[in-house]
N, C-alpha and C positions, 0 to 999 in steps of 0.2 A: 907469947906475943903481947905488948902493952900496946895502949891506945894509942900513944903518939908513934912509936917507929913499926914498921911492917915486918915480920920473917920474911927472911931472903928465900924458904921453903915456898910461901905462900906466892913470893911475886914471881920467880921460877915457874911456879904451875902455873900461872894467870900469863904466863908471856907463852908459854906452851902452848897454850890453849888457842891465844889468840891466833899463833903463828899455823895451826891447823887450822884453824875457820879463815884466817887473811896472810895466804903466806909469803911473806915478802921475796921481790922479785931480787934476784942475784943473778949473776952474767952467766953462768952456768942453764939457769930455767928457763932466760931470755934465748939462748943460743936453742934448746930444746925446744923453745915454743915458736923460733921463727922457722926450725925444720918442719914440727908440724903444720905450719903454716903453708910452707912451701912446698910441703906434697900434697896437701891440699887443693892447695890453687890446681896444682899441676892435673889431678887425678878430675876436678871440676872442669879442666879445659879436653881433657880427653873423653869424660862422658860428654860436652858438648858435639866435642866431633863425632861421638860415635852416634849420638840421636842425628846429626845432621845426615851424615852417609845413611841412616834407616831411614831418614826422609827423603831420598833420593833413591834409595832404593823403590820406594812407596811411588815416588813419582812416575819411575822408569816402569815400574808392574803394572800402573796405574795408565801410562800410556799407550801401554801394549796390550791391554788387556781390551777396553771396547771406550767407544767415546761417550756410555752412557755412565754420568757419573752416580747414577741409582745403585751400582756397580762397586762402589769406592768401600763397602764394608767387608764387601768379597776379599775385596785385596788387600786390606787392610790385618785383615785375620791371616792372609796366606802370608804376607810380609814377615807376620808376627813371629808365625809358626815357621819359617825358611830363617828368619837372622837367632831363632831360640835353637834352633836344629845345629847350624852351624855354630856358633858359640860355644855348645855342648859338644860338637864333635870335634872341635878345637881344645878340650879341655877348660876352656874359660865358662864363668856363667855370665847373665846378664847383669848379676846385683839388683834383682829386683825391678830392673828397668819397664819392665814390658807394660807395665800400666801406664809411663810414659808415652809409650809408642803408641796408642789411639791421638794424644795431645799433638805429637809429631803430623802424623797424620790428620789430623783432623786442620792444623795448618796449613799444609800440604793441600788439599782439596781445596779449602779455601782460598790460596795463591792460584790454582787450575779458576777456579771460579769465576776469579776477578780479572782475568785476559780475557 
């Protein structure tokens, strides 16, 4: 290697290199990343609905159960433990969800609150 021209060895590795830390986008990665994308969104809009149906379940236990809302952590744990039961006997799990379900609920209470 002289000072003025470069090994075509040496720019090879350096383009290598770069193209693992910044790897240019080609219609092939674009097509891959807009699938990820799109089950993405998708699998985002179905844990929405499914927190929403837990919040309505929460409301409907929560109605039936006494008009004392001192009450709302009672049902909030049975909620818990009736949509974890079910999901598990359906074969499905939650994905971690159930630390959600207080936030759920705890919304939930607070819409009850404010009528």
């Amino acid at each position: 290697m002289s000072g003025r021209g470069s090994d075509p060895e040496v720019i090879a590795r350096f383009d290598e290199l770069f193209e693992r830390r910044h790897p240019s986008k080609t219609p092939e990665s674009a097509a891959l990343l807009d699938r990820i994308c799109a089950a993405t969104r998708a699998e985002n809009r179905a844990a929405a609905a499914q927190l929403d149906a837990i919040g309505d379940l929460f409301g409907y236990r929560l109605s039936r159960c006494s008009e004392n809302e001192d009450w709302a952590i009672d049902t909030m744990e049975a909620v818990t433990a009736e949509v974890a039961a079910a999901a598990t006997q359906g074969g499905r799990g939650l994905s971690g969800r159930g630390d959600r379900l207080s936030d759920v609920s705890d919304d939930r209470v607070a819409q009850r609150s404010d009528h």
